[in-house]
C-alpha positions, 0 to 999 in steps of 0.5 A, spaced: 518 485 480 522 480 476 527 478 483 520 476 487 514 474 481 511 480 485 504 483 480 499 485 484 500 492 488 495 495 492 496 503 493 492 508 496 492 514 494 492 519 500 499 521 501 505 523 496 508 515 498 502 513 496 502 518 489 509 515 487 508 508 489 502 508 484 507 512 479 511 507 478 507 501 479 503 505 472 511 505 469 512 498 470 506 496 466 508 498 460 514 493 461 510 489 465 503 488 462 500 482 467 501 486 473 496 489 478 495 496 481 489 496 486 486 502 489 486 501 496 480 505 499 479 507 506 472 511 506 466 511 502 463 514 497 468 510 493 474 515 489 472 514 481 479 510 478 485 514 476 488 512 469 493 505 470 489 503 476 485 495 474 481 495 480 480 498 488 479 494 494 474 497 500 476 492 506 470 489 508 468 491 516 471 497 515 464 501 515 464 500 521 469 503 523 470 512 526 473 516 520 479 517 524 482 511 524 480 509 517 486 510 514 490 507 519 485 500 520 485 500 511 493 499 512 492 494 517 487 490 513 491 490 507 498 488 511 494 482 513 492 481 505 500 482 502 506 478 502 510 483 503 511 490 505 513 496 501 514 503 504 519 509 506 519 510 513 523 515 517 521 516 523 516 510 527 512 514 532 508 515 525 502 512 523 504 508 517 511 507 523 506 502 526 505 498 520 512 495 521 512 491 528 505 489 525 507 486 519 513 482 522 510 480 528 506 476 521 512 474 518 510 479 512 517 481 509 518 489 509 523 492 505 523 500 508 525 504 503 528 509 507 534 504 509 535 503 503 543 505 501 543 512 497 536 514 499 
């Protein structure tokens, strides 16, 4: 956080990344009380805020898209949005896999967890 100024996390909440991704954003509040933890909402009706969260963001547009593909046109939608990419990816055939080329060929920094020494 301090390396890159970085405040403002959005996270969604569907999966275990998302989970612990939103965990250690909450612990980092304690040190950090100016950063940001938002929601990333991929289908209505909105989901009532945890504890630590500050917000939720619901991508404009994305009513209009088929609940199928809402998680994945979420995550697009707030790649566009971000800086930088944070996420823990094995295997690319995945989904989230996909997040990757999307987001460099943006020039959006990626820092893969999964990558990472000791991981």
């Amino acid at each position: 956080m301090e390396q890159h100024k970085v405040i403002d996390f959005l996270v969604g909440h569907r999966g275990n990344f998302d989970q612990l991704a939103a965990r250690a954003v909450k612990e980092a509040k304690k040190r950090y009380p100016q950063a940001r933890l938002t929601l990333l909402l991929s289908h209505l009706p909105p989901t009532p805020l945890s504890p630590g969260f500050d917000d939720s963001l619901y991508p404009e547009g994305l009513e209009t898209v088929p609940k199928r593909l809402a998680i994945c046109r979420a995550n697009q939608l707030a790649v566009v949005t971000s800086d930088c990419l944070l996420c823990y990816i094995c295997h690319s055939p995945s989904n989230t896999g996909k997040l990757l080329p999307y987001a460099q060929g943006r020039g959006i920094p990626v820092y893969n967890l999964a990558h990472e020494e000791g991981l």
